[in-house]
N, C-alpha and C positions, 0 to 999 in steps of 0.2 A: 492523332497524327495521320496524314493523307499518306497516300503510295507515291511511290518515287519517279520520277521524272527525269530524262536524261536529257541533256545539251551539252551540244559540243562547244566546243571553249575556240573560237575561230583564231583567236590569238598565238592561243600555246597548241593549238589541234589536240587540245584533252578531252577528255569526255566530264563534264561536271554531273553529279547526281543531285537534283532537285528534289529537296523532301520537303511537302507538303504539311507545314505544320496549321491544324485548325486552330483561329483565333477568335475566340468569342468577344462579343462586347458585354460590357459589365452590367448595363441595363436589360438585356436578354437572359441573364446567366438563370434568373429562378423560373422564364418560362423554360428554358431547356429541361432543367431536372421536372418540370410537371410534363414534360411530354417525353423524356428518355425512357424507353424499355428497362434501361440500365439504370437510370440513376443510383444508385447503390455502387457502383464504378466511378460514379464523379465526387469528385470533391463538394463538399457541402454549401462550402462559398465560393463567391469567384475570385476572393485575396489568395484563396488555396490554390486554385486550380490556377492563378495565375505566377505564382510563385514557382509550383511545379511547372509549368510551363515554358518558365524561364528557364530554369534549371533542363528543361530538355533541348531545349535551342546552343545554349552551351555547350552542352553534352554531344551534339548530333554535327555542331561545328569544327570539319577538318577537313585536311587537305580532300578535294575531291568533292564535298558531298557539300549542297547549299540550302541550308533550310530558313525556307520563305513562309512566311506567317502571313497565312488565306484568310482575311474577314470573311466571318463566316455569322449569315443574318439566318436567327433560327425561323424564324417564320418560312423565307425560301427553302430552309433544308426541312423543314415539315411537309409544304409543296413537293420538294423533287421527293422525299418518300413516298408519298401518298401516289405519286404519277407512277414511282417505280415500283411501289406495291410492296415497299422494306418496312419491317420496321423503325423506330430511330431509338438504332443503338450503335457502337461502335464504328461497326464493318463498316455499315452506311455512312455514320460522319466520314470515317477513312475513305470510303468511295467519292463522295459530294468535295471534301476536299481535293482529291486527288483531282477531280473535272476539272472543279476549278479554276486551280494554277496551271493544268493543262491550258486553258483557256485562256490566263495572263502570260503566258509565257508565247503564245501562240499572236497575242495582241500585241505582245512587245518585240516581232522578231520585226 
């Protein structure tokens, strides 16, 4: 999951909370675990991790808080580690997403 992202709601003038949820593609999923520090964190398949997945989007769905599901290409987020000098393990995915959707939300204002 990415870090959170605030916009304001120009409608209702609320503040909405954008949470960055990492979205892997299912063809990428076993180069992740050969290049995660963590892998031993990830689910083994990607029917796993995508089922939890779902279940956290659910979960993370309510009034106030908008979580947006970041394609997320591991080969790029092997690049921004290697640029940023992280490993790739959690924190990092959480940081790379968080950019991210900074970045979509910034394209779509």
């Amino acid at each position: 999951m990415g870090r959170r992202t605030e916009r304001k709601n120009k409608v209702l003038g609320q503040i909405s909370v954008c949470l960055g949820v990492a979205w892997y593609r299912r063809e990428q999923w076993v180069r992740l675990l050969e290049v995660a520090d963590d892998r031993n964190n990830l689910e083994g398949t990607y029917e796993e991790w995508k089922a939890n997945a779902e279940r956290g989007l659910r979960r993370l769905a309510r009034p106030g808080f908008v979580p947006q599901k970041v394609d997320i290409d591991v080969e790029e987020l092997i690049r921004w580690c290697k640029l940023k000098k992280r490993p790739v393990n959690g924190a990092a995915r959480s940081i790379f997403t968080a950019e991210k959707l900074r970045k979509q939300i910034k394209a779509n204002q």
